[in-house]
C-alpha positions in Angstrom: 100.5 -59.9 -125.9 103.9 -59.7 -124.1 105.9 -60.6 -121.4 105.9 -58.9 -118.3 107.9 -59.8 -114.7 106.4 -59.0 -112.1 108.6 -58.5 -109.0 106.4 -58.0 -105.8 107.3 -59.2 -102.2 103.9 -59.0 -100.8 102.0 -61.9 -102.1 98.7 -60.3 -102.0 99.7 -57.3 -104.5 102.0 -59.9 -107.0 98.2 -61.4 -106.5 96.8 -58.6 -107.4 99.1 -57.3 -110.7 99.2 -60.6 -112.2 95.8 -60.8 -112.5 95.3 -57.9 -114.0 97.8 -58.0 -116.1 97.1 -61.6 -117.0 93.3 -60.7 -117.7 94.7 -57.8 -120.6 96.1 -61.1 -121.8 100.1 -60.2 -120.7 102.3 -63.5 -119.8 103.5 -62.9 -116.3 106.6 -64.3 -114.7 106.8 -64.0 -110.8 109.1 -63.0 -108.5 109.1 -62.5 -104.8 112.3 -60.8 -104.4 114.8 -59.0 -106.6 117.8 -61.2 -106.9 114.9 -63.9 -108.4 113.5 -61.3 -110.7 117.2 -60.2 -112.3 117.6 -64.1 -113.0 114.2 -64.1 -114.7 115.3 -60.9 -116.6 118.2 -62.1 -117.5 117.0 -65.4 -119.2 114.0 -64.1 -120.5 114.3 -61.0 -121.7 110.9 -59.3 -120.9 109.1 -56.8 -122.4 108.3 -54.5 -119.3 109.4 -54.7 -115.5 106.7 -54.1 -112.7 109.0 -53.8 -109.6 108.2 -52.7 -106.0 110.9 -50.2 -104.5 111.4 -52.1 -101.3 112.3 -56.2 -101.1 114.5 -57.9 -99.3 117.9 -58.9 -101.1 117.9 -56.9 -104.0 115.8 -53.6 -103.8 113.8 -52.0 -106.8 116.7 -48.8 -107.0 119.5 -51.9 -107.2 117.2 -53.7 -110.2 117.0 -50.7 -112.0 120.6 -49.6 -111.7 121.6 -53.3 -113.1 119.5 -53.5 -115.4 119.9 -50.0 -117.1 124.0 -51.1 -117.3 123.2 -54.2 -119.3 124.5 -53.6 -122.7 121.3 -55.4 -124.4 118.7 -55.0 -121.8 119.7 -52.0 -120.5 116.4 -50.3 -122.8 113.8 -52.5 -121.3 110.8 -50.7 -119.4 110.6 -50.6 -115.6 107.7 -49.8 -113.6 108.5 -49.1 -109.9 105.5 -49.3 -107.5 105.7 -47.5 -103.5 104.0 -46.2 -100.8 102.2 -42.9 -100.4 105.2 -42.3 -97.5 107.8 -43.5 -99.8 107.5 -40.9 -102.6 110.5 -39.0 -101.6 112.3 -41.6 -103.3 110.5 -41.1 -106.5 113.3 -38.5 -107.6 116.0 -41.5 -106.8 114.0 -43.6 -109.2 113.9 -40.8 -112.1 117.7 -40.2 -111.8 118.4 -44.1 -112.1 116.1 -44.4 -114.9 112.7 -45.2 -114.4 110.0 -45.6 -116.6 106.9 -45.0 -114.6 105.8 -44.9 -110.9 102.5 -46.5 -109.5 101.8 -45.8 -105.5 100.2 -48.2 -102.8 97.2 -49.2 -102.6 98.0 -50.3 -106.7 94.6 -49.0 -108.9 94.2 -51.7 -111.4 93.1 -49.1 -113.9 95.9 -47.4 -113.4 98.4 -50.1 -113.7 96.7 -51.2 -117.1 97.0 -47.4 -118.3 101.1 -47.2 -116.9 101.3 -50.5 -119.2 99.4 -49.6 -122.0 101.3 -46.7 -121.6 105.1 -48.6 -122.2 103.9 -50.5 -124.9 102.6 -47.2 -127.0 106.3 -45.5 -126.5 107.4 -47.2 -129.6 104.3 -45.6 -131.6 104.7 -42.5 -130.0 108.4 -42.1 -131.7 107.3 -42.7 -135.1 105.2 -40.6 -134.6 107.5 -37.6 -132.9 109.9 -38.4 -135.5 106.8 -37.9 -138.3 105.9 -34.5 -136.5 109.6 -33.7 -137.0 109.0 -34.0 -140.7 106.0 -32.2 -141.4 107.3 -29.4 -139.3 110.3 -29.3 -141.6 108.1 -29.3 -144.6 105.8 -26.4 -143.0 108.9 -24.3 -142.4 110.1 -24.8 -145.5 107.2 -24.0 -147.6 106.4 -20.5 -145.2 109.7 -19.7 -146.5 108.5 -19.1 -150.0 105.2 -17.6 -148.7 104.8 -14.0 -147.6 105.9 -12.5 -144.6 104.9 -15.0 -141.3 103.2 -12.1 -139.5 100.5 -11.9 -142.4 100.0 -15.4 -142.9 99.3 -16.4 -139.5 96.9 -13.8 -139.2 95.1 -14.9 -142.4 95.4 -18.2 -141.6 94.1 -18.0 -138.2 91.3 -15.9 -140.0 90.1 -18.6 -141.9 90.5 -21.5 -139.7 88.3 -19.6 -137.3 85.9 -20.2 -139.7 86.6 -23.4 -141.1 87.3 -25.1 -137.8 84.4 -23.0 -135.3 81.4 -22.3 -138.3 78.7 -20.2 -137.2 75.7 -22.7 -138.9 74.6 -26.1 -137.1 77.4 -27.7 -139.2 79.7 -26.8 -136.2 77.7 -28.1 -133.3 79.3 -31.5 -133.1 83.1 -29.6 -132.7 82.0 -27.9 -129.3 81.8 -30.7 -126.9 84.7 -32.6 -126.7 84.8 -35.5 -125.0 89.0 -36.3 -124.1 91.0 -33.5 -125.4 94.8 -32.3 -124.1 94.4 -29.0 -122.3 97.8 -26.2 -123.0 98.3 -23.4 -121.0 101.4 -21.3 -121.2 101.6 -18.1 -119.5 104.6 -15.2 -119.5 106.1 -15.8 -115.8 107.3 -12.7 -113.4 104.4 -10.9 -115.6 103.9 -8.5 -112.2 107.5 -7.8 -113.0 107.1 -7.1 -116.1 103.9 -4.9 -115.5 105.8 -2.6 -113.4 109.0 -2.4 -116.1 107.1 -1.6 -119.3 104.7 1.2 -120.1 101.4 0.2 -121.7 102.5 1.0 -125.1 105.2 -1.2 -124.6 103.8 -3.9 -123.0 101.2 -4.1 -125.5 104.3 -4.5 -128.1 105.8 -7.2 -125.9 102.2 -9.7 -125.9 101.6 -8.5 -129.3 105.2 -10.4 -130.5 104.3 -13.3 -127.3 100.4 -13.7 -128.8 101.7 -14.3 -132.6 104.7 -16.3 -131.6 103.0 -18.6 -129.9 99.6 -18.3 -131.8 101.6 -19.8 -134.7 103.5 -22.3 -132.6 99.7 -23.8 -131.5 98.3 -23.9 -134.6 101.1 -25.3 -136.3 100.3 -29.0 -134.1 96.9 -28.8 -135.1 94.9 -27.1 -132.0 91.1 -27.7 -132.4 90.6 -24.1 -130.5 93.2 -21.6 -128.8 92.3 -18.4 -126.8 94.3 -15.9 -125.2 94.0 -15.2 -121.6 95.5 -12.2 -119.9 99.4 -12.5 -120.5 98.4 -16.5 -121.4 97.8 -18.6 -124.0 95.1 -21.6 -124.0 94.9 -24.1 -126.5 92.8 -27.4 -126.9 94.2 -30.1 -128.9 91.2 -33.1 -129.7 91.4 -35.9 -132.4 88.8 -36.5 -135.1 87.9 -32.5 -135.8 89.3 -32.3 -139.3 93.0 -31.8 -139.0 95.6 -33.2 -141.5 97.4 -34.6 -138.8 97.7 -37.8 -137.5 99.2 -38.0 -134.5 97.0 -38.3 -131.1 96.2 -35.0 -129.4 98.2 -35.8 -126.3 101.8 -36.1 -128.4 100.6 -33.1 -130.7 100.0 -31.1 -127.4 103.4 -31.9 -126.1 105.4 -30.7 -129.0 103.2 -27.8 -129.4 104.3 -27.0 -125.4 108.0 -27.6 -126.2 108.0 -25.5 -129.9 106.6 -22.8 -126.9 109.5 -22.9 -124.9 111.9 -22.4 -127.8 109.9 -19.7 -128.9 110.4 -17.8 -125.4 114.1 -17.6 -126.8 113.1 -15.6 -129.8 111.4 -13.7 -127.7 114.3 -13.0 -125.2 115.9 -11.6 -128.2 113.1 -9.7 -129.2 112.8 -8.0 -125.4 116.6 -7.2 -125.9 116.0 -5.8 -129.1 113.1 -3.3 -128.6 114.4 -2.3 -125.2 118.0 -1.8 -125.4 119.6 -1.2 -121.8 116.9 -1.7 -119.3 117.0 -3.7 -116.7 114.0 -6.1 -117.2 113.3 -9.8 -115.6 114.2 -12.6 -117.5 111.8 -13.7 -120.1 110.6 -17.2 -119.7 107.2 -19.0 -120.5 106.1 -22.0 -118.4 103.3 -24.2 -119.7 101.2 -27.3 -118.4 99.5 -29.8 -120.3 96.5 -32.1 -118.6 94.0 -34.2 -120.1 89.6 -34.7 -119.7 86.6 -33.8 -121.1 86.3 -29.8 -122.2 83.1 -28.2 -123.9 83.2 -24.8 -126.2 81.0 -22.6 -124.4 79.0 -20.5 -127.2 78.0 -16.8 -126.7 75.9 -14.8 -128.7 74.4 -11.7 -128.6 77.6 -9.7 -127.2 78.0 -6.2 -127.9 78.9 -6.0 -131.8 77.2 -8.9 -132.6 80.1 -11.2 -132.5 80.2 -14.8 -131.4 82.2 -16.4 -129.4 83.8 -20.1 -127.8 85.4 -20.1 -124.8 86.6 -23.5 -123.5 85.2 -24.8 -119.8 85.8 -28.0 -117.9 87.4 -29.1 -115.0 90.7 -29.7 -117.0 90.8 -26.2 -118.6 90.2 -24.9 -114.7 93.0 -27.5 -113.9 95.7 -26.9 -116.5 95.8 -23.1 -115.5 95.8 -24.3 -112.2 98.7 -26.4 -112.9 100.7 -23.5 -114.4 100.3 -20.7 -111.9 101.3 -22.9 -108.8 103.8 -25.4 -110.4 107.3 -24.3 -108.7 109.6 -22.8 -111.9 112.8 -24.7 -110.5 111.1 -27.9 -111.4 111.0 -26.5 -115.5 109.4 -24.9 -117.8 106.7 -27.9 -119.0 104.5 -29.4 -116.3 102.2 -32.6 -117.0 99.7 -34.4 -115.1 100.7 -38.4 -115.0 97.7 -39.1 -117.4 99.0 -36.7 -119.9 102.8 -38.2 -119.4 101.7 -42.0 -119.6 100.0 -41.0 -122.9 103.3 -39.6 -124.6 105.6 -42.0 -123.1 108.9 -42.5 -125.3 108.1 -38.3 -126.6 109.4 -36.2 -123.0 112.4 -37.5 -120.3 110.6 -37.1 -116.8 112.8 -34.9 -114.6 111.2 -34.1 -111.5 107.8 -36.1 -110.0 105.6 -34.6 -107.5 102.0 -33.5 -105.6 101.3 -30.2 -106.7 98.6 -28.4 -104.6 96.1 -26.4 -105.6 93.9 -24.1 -104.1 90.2 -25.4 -105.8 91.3 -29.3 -104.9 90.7 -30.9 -101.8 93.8 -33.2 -103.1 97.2 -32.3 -104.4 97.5 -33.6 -108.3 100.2 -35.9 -109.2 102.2 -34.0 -111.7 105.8 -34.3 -113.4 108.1 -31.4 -115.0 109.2 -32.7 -118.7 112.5 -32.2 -120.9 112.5 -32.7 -124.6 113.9 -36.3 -125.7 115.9 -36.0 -128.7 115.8 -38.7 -130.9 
């Protein structure tokens, strides 16, 4: 399927990779050190780099660096691979250009999904640059429709009842079995608490709930709640949207049209409170990936029905928000989530994020936009 050089100086783990690799039906050139792996670079011209950090003669941070300033190879994919004890030099890696990172003891499901992963980035930027169009299109056509405050509430109206039927017609849409979890939440909100009045407050989520209702259901969410000052949304393929593109990448610019709302919304802050002294508004969001099923509940007070969305990854992905440090940025994904819309986001800071329900720190990553 492609070509891949493999650059490893333990034998056992260049074993280990071109095996796998080689079983997924990859060619696989060897190398046991990085001055032999630039010279198979440089005459073959491989599709992807797996490279450990560490080697004698030429390190994995040198590779990179020379090949990122080759004028025709200088785009080619590199995996780096290090210890548990070497992940402080993950952030060296990003900086120089990395493409991925895989830690020691190598998973060979995990290598196969950081591959897969490369090969899809292509995809995934036809696709972004689709997404770019129909959003274009959308805009454009609200612009002849009435005003955007009534539309979103009459279209949220009926795809509540389109999407989330109250029959048996709608069982199959409340278990879903890989879907892209969003949660974005208004940061300093204890500041904010103490600034505002309820009246006012209630003006401020009002504006923060339809801004980023909208923004959600533009990229197709299957099903979106709001939670306290937060908003959740679960993004699924195959549940009668229009859209094409894989959950994941629909997900992701759904979490980046969020943080250029918070903008508009800085404006809006300014505008209905005029001289005070209030906290800066900013939004951060997280995005991770598994299995989430629409709880149903009937019989409430009123009669009315509702879905609420439960699963480890829903639990997770507001996890991920409320503990993920703001210096790192405003969007925070889990690796799966990031190897799935590879070629969409620019990595900018990799680390373990702990949490208070799991007995293990999650390997996450804060995102940037890529412009294309």
């Amino acid at each position: 399927m492609a070509l891949i050089v493999v650059a490893e100086d333990d034998g056992g783990t260049l074993k280990l990779i071109s095996v796998v690799l080689k079983n997924q039906s990859h060619e696989v050139l060897e190398a046991s050190n990085g001055l032999a792996a630039w010279r198979l670079i440089q005459e073959h011209h491989p599709d992807l780099i797996v490279s450990d950090v560490n080697m004698p003669g030429m390190s994995g941070f040198d590779l990179l660096q020379h090949l990122r300033e080759h004028p025709r190879l200088g785009q080619t994919p590199l995996i780096l691979l290090t210890s548990l004890q070497e992940r402080r030099d993950m952030r060296q890696g990003m900086l120089l250009g990395a493409d991925d990172y895989l830690t020691k003891p190598l998973r060979p499901k995990e290598l196969t999904e950081a591959v897969r992963a490369q090969f899809n980035r292509q995809n995934l930027r036809t696709a972004v640059q689709d997404m770019h169009l129909q959003k274009a299109l959308s805009e454009a056509l609200e612009e002849q429709a009435w005003d955007l405050h009534e539309q979103y509430e009459k279209r949220l109206a009926r795809e509540l009842s389109e999407q989330w039927p109250g029959d048996a017609r709608g069982q199959q849409a409340l278990n879903y079995p890989e879907a892209t979890v969003l949660f974005a939440d208004i940061r300093h909100y204890p500041q904010w608490l103490a600034a505002l009045d309820p009246a006012e407050l209630g003006r401020m989520l009002k504006r923060f709930y339809e801004n980023s209702g909208d923004t959600v259901h533009l990229f197709g969410a299957s099903a979106m709640q709001f939670v306290g000052e937060g908003v959740l949304g679960i993004f699924a393929d195959g549940v009668n949207l229009a859209m094409s593109a894989p959950h994941s990448l629909r997900a992701a610019k759904a979490a980046l049209g969020l943080r250029n709302a918070a903008a508009s919304m800085a404006d809006f802050v300014q505008a209905q409170f005029p001289g005070r002294r209030l906290p800066p508004f900013e939004v951060g969001i997280a995005l991770h990936g598994g299995p989430v099923a629409m709880m149903q509940l009937d019989g409430l007070l009123g009669g009315s029905r509702q879905l609420i969305p439960v699963g480890e990854a829903v639990v997770d992905a507001m996890a991920m928000q409320r503990h993920a440090p703001s210096e790192h940025g405003a969007i925070t994904v889990s690796i799966p989530v990031l190897r799935s819309i590879t070629g969409a986001v620019r990595p900018v800071a990799r680390y373990l994020l702990t949490l208070p329900h799991r007995s293990e720190p999650m390997d996450v990553c804060a995102v940037e936009p890529l412009h294309f």
